[in-house]
mmCIF file as gemmi writes it, N, C-alpha and C atoms, coordinates in Angstrom:
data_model
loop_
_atom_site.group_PDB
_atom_site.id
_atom_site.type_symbol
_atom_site.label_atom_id
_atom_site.label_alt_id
_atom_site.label_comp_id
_atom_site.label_asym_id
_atom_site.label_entity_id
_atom_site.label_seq_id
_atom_site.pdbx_PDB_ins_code
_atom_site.Cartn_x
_atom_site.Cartn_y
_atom_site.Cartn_z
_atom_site.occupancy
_atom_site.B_iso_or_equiv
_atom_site.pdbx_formal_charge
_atom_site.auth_seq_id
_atom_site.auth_asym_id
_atom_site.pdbx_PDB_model_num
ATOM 1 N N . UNK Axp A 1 ? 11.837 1.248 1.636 1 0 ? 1 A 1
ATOM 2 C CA . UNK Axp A 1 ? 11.512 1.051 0.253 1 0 ? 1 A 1
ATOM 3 C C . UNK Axp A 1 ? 10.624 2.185 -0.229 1 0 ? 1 A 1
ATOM 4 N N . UNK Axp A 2 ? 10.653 2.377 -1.789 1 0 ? 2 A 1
ATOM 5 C CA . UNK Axp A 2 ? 9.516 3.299 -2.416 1 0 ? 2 A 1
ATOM 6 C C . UNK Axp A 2 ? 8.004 2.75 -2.323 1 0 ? 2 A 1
ATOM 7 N N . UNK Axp A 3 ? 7.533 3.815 -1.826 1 0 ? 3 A 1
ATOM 8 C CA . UNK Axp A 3 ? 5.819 3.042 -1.797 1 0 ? 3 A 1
ATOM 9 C C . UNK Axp A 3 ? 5.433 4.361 -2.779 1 0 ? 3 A 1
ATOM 10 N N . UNK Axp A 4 ? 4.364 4.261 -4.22 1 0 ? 4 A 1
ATOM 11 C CA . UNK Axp A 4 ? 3.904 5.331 -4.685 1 0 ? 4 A 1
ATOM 12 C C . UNK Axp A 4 ? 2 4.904 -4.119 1 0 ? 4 A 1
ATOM 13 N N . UNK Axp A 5 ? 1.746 5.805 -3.959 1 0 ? 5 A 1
ATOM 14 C CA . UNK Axp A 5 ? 0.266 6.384 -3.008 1 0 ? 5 A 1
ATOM 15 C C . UNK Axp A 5 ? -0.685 6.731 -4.205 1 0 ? 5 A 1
ATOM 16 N N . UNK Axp A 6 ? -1.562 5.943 -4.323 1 0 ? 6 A 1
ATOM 17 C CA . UNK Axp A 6 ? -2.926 6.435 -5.471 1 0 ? 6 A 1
ATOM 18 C C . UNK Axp A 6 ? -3.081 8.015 -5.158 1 0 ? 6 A 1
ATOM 19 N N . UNK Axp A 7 ? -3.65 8.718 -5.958 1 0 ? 7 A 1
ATOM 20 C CA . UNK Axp A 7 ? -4.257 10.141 -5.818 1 0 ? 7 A 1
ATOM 21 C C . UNK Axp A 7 ? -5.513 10.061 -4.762 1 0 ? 7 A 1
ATOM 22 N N . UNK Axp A 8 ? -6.166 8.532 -4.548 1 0 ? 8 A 1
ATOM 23 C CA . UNK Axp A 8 ? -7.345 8.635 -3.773 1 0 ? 8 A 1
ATOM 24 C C . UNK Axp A 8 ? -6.352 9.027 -2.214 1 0 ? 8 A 1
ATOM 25 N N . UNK Axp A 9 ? -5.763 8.176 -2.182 1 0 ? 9 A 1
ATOM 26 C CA . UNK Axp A 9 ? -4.992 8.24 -1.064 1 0 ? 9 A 1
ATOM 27 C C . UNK Axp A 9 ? -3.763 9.553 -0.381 1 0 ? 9 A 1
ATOM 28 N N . UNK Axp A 10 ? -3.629 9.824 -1.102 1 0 ? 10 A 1
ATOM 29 C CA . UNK Axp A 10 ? -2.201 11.239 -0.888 1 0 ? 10 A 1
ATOM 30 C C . UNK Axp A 10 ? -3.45 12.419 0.425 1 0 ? 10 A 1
ATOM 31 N N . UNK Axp A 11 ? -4.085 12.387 0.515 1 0 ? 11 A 1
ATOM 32 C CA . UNK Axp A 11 ? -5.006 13.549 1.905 1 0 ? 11 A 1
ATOM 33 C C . UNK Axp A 11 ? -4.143 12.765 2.814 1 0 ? 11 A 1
ATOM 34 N N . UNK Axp A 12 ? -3.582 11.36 3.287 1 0 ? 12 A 1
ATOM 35 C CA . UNK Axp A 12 ? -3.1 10.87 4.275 1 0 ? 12 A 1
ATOM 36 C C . UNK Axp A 12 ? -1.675 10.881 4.435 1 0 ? 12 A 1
ATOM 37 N N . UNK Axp A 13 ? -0.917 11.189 2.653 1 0 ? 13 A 1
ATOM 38 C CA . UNK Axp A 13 ? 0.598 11.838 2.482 1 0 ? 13 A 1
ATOM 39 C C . UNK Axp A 13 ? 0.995 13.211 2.585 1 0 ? 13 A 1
ATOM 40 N N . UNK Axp A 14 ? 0.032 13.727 3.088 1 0 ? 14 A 1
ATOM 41 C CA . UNK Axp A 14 ? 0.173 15.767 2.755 1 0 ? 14 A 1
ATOM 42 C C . UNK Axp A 14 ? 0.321 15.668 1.226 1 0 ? 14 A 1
ATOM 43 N N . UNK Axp A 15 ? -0.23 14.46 0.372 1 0 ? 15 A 1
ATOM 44 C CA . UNK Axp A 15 ? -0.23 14.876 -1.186 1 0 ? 15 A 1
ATOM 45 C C . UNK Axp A 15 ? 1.173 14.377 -1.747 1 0 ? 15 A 1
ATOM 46 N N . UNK Axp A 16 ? 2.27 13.843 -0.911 1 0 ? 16 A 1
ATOM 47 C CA . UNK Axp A 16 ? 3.292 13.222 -1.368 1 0 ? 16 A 1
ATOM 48 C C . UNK Axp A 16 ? 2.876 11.991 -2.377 1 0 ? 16 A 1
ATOM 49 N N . UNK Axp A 17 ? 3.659 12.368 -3.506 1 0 ? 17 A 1
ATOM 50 C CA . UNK Axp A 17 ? 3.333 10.418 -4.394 1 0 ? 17 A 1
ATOM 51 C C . UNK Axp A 17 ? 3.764 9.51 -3.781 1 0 ? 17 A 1
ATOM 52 N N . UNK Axp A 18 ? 4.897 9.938 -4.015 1 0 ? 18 A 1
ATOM 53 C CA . UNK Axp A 18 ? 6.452 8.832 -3.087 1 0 ? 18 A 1
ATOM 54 C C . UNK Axp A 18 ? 6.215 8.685 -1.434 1 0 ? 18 A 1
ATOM 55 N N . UNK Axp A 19 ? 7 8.057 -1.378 1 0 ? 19 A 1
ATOM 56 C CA . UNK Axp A 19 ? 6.79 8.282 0.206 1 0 ? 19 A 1
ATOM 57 C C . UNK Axp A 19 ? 8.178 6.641 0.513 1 0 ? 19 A 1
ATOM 58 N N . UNK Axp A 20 ? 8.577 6.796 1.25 1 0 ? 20 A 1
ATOM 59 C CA . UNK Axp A 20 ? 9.405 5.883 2.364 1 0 ? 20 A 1
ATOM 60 C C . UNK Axp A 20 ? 8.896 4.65 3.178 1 0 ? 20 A 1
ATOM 61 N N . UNK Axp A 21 ? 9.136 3.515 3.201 1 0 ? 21 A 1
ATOM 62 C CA . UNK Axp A 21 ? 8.237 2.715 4.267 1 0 ? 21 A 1
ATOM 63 C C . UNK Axp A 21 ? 9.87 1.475 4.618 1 0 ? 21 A 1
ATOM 64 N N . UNK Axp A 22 ? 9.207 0.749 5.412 1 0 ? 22 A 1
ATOM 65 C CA . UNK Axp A 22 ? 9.785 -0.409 6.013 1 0 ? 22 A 1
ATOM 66 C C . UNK Axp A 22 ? 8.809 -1.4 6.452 1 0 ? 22 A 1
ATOM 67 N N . UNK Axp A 23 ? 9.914 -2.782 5.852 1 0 ? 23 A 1
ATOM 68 C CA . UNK Axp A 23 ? 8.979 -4.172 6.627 1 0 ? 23 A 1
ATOM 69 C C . UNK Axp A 23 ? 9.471 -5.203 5.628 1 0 ? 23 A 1
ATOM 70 N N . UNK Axp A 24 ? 9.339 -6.036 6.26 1 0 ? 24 A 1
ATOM 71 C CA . UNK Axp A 24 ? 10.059 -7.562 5.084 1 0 ? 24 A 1
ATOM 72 C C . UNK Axp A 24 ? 9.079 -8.185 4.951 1 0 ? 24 A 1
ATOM 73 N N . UNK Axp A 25 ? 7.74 -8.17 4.846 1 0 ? 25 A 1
ATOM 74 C CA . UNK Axp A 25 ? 6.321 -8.597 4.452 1 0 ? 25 A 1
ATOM 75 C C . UNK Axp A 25 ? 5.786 -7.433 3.821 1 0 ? 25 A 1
ATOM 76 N N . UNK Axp A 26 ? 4.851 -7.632 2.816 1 0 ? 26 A 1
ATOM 77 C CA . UNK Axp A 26 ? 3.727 -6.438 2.295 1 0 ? 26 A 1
ATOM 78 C C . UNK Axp A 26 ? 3.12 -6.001 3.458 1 0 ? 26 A 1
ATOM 79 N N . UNK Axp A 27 ? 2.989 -7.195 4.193 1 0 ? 27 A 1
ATOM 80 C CA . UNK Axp A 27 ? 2.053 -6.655 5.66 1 0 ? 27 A 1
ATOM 81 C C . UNK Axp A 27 ? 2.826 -5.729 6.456 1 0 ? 27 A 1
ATOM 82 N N . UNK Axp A 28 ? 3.546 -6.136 6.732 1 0 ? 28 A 1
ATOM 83 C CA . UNK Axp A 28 ? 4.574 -5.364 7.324 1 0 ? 28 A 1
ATOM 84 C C . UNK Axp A 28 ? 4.815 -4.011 7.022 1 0 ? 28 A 1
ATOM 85 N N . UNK Axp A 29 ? 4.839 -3.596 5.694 1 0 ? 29 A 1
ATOM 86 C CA . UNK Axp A 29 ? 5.205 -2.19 4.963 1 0 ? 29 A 1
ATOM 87 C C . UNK Axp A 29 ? 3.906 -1.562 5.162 1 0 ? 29 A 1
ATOM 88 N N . UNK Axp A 30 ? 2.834 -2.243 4.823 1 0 ? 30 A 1
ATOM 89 C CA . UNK Axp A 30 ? 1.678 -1.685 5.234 1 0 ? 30 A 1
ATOM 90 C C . UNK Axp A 30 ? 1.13 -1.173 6.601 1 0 ? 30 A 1
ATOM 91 N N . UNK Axp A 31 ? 1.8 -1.879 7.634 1 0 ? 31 A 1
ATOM 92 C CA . UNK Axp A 31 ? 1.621 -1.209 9.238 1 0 ? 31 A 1
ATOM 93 C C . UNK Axp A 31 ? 2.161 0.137 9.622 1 0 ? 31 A 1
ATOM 94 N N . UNK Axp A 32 ? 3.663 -0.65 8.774 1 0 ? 32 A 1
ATOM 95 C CA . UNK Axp A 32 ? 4.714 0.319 8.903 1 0 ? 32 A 1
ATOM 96 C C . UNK Axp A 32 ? 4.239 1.933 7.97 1 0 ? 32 A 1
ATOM 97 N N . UNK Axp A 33 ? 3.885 1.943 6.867 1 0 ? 33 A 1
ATOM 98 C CA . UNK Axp A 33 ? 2.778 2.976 5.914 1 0 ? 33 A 1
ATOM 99 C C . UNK Axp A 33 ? 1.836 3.579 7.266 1 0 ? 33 A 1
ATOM 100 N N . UNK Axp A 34 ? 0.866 3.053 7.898 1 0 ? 34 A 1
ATOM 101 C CA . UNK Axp A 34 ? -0.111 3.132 9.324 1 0 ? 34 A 1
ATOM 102 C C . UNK Axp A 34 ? 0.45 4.259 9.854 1 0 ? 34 A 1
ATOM 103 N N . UNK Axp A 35 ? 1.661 3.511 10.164 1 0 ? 35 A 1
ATOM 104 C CA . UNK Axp A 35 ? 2.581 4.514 12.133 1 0 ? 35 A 1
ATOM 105 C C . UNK Axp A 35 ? 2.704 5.636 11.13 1 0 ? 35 A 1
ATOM 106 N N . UNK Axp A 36 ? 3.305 5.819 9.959 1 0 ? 36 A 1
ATOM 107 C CA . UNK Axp A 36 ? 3.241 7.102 9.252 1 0 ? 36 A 1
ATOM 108 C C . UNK Axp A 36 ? 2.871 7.847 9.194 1 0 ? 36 A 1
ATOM 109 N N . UNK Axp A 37 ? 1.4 7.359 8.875 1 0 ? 37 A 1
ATOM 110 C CA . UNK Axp A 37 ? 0.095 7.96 7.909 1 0 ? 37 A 1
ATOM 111 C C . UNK Axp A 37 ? -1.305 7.174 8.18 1 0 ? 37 A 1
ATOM 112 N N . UNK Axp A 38 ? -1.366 7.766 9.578 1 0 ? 38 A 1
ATOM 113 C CA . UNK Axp A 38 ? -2.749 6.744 10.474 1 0 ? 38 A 1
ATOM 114 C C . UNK Axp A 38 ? -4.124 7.24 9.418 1 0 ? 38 A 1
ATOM 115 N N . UNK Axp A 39 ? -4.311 6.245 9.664 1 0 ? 39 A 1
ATOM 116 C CA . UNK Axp A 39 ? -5.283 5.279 8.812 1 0 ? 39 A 1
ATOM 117 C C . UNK Axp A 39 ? -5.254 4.864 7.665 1 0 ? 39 A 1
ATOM 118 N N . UNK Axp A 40 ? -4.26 4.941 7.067 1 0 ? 40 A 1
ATOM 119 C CA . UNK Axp A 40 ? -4.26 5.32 5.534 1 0 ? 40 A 1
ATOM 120 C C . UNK Axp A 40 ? -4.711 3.134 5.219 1 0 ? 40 A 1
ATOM 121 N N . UNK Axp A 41 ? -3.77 2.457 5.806 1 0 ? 41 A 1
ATOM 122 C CA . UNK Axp A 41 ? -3.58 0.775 6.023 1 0 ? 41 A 1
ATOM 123 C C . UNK Axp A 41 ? -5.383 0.525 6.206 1 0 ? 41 A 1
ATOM 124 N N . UNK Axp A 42 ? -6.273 1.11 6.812 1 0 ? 42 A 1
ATOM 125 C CA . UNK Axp A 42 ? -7.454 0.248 6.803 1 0 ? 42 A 1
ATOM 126 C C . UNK Axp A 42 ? -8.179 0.972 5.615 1 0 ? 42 A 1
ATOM 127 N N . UNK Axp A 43 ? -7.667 1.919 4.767 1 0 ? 43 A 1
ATOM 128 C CA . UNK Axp A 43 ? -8.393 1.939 3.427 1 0 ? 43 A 1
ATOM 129 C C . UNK Axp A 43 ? -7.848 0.937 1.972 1 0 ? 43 A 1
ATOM 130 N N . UNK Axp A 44 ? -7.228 -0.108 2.52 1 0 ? 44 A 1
ATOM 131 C CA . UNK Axp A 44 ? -6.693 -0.985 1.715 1 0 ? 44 A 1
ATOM 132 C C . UNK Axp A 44 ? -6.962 -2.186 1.952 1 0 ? 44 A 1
ATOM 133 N N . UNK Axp A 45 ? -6.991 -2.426 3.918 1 0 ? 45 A 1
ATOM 134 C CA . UNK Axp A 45 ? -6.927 -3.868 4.022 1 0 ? 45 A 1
ATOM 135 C C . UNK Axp A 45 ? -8.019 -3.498 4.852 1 0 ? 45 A 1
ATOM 136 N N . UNK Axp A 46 ? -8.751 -4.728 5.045 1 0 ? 46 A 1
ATOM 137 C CA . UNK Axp A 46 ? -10.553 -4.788 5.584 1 0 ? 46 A 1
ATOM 138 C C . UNK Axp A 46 ? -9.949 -5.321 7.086 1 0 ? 46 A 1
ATOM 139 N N . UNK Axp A 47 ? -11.507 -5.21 8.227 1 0 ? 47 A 1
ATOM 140 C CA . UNK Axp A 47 ? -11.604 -5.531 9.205 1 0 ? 47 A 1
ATOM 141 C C . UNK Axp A 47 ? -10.891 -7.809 9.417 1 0 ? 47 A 1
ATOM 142 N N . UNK Axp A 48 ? -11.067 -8.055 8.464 1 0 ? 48 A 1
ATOM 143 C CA . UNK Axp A 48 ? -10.683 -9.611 8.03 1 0 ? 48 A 1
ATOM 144 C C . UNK Axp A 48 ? -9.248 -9.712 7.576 1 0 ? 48 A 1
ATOM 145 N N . UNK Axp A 49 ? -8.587 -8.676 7.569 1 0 ? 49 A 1
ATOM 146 C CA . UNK Axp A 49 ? -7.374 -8.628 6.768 1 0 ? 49 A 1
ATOM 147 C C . UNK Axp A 49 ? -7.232 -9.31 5.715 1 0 ? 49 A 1
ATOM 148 N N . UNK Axp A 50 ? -7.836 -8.463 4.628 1 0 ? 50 A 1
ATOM 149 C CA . UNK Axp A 50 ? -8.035 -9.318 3.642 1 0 ? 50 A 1
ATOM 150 C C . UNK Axp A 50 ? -7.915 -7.564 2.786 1 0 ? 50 A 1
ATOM 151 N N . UNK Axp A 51 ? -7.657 -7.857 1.797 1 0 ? 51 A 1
ATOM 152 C CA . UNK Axp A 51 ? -7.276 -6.483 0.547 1 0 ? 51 A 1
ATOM 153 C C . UNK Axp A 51 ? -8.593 -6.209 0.217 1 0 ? 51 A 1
ATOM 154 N N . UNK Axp A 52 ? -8.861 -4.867 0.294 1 0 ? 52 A 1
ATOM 155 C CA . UNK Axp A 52 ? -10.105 -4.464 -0.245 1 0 ? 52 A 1
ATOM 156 C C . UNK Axp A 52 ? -10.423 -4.294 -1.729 1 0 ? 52 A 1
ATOM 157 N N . UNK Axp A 53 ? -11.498 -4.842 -2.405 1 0 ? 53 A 1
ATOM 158 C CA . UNK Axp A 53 ? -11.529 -5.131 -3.709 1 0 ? 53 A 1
ATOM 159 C C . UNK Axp A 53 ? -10.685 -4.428 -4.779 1 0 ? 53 A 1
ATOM 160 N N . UNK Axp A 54 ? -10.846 -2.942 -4.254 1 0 ? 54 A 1
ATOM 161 C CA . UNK Axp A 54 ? -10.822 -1.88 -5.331 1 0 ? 54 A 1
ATOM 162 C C . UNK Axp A 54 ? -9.439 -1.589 -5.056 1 0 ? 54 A 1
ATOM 163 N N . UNK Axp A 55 ? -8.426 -2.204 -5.129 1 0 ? 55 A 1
ATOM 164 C CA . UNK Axp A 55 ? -7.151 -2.114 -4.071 1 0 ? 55 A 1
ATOM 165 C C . UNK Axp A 55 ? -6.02 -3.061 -5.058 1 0 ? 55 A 1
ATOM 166 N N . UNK Axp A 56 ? -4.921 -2.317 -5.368 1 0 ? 56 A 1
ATOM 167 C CA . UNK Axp A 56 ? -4.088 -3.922 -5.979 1 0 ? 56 A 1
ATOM 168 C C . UNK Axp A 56 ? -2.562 -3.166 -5.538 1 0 ? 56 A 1
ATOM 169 N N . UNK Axp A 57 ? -1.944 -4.069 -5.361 1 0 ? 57 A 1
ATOM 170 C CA . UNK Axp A 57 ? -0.413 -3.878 -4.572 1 0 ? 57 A 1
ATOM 171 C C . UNK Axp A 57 ? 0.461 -4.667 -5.763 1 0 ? 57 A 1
ATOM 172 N N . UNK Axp A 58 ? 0.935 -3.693 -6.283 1 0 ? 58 A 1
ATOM 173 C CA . UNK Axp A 58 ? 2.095 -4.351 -7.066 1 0 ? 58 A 1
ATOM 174 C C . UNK Axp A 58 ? 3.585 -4.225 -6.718 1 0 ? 58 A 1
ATOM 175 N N . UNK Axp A 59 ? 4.342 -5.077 -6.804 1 0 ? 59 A 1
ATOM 176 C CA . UNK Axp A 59 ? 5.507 -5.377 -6.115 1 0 ? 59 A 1
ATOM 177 C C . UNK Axp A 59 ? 7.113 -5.338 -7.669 1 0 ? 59 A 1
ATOM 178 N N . UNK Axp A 60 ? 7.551 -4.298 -7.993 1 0 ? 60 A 1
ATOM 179 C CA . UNK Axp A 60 ? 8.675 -4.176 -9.12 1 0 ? 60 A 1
ATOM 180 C C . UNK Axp A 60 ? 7.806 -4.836 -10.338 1 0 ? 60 A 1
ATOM 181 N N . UNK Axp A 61 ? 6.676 -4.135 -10.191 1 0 ? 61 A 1
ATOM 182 C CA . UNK Axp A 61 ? 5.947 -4.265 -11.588 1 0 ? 61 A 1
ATOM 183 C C . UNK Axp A 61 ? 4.906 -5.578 -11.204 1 0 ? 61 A 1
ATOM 184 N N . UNK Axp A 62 ? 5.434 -6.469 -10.378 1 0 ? 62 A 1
ATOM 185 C CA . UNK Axp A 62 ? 4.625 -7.558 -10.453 1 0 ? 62 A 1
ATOM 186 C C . UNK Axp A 62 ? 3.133 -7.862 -9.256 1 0 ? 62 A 1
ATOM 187 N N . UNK Axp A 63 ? 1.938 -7.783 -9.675 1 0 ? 63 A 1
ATOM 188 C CA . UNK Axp A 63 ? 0.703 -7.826 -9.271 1 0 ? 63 A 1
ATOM 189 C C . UNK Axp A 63 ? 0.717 -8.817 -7.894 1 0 ? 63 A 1
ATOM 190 N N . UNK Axp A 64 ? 0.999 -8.879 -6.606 1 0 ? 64 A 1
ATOM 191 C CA . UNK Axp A 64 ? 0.206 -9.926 -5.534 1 0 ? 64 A 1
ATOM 192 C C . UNK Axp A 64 ? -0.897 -9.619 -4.652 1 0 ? 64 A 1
ATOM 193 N N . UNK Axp A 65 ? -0.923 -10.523 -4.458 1 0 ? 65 A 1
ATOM 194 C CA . UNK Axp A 65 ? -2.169 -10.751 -3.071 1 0 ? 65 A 1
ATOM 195 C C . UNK Axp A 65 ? -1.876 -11.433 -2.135 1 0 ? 65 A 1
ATOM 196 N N . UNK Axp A 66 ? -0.546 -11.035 -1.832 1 0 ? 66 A 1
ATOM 197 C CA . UNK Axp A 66 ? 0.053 -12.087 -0.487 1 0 ? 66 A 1
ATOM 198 C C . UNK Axp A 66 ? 0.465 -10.984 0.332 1 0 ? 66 A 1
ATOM 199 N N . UNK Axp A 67 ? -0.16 -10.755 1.71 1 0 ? 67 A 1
ATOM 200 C CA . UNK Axp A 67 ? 0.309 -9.715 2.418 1 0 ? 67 A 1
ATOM 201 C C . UNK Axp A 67 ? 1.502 -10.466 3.175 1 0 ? 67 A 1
ATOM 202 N N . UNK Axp A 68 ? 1.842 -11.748 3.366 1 0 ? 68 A 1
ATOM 203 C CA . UNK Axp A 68 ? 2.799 -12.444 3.581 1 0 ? 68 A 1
ATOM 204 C C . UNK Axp A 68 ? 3.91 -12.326 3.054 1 0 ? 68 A 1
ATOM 205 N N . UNK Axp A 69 ? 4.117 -11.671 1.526 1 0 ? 69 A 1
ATOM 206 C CA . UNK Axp A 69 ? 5.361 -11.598 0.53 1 0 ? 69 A 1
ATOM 207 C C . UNK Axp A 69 ? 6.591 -10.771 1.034 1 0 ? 69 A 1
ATOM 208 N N . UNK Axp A 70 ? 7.592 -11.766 1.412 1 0 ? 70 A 1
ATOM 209 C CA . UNK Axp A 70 ? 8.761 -11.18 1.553 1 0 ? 70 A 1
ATOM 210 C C . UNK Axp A 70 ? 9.121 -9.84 0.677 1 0 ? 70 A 1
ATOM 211 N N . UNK Axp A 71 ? 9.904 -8.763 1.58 1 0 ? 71 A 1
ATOM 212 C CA . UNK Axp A 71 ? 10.259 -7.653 0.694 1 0 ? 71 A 1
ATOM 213 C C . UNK Axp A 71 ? 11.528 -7.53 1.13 1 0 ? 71 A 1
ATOM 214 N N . UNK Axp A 72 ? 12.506 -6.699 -0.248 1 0 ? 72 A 1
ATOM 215 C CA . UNK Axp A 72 ? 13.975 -6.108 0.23 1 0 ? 72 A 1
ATOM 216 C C . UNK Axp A 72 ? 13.662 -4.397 0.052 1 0 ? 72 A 1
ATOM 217 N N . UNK Axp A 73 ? 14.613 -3.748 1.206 1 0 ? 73 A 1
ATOM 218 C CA . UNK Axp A 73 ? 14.71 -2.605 1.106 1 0 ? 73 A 1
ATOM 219 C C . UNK Axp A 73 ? 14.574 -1.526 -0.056 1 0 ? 73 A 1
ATOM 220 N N . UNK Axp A 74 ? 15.484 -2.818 -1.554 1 0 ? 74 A 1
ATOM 221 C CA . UNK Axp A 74 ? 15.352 -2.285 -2.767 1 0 ? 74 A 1
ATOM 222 C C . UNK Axp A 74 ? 14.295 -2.401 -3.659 1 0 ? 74 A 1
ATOM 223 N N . UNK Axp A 75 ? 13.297 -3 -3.143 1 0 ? 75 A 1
ATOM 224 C CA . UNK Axp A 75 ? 11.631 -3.322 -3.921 1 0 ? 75 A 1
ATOM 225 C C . UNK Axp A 75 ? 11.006 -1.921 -3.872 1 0 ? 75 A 1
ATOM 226 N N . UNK Axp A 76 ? 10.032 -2.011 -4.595 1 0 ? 76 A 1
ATOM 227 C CA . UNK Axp A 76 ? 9.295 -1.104 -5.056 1 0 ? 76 A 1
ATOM 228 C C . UNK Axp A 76 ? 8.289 -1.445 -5.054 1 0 ? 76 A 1
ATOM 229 N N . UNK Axp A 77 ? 7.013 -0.418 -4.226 1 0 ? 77 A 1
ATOM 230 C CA . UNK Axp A 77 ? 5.702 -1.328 -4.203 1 0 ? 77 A 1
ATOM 231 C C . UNK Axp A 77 ? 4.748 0.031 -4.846 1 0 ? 77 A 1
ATOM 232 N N . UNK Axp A 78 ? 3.693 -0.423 -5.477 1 0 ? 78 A 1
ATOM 233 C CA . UNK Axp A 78 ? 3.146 0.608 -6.248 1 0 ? 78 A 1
ATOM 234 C C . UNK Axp A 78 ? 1.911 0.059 -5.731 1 0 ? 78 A 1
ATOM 235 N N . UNK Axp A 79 ? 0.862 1.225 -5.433 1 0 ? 79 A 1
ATOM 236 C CA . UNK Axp A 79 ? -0.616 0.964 -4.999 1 0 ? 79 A 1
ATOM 237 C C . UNK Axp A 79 ? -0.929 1.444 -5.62 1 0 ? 79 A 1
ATOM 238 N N . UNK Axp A 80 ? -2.19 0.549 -6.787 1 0 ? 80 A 1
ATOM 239 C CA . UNK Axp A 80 ? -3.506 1.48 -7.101 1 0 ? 80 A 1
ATOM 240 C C . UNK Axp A 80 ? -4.694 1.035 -6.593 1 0 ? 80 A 1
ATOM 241 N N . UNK Axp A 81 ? -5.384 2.287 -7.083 1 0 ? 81 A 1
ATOM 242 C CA . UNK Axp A 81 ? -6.806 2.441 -6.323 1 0 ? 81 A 1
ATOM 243 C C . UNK Axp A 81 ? -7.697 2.364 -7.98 1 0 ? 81 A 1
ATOM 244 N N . UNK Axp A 82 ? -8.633 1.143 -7.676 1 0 ? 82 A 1
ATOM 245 C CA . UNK Axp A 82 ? -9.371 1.568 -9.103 1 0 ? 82 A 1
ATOM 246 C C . UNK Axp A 82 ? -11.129 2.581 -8.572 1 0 ? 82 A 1
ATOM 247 N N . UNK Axp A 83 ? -10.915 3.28 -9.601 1 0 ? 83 A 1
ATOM 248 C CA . UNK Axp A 83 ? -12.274 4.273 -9.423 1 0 ? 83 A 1
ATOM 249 C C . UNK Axp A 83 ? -13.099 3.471 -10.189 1 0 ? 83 A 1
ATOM 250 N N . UNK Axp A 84 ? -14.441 3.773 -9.71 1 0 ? 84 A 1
ATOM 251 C CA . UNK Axp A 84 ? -15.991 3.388 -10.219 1 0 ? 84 A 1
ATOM 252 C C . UNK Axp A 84 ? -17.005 4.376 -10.129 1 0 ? 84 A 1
ATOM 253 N N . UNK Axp A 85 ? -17.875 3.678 -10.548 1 0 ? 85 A 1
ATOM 254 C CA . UNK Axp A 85 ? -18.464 4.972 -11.061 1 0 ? 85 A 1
ATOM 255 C C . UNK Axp A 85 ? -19.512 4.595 -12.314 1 0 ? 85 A 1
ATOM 256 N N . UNK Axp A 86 ? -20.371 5.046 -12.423 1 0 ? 86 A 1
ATOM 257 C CA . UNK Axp A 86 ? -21.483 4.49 -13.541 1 0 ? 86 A 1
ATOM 258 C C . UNK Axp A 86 ? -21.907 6.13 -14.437 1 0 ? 86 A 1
């Protein structure tokens, strides 16, 4: 499937947006993202496996928080990263 990579994140794509993944869970695509592009998976998901705040996984436009969520080859998962800052 298409995974697009925040700008925080692309130092772990050689700067690719796009990028390729596999897995029939979010979790899954996300390990599978890992074997890729080591470490890139624990700047998203915490020591608890749990999504890190500043972190949102959207799935063909639509927002979850289920690293459990079934995926098809033809999904599209979009990561952003929100910046802060005062």
């Amino acid at each position: 499937m298409k995974v697009l990579i925040p700008s925080p994140l692309r130092s772990y794509t050689a700067g690719q947006r796009w990028v390729e993944a596999e897995g029939h869970t979010l979790g899954a695509v996300l390990d599978d993202l890992d074997r890729r592009y080591a470490g890139i998976r624990f700047r998203m998901i915490d020591e608890q496996e749990t999504m890190r705040r500043h972190i949102r996984f959207f799935v063909n436009g639509a927002q979850t928080f289920d690293l459990a969520l079934p995926l098809r080859d033809s999904d599209e998962l979009t990561i952003v990263q929100a910046l802060s800052g005062g």
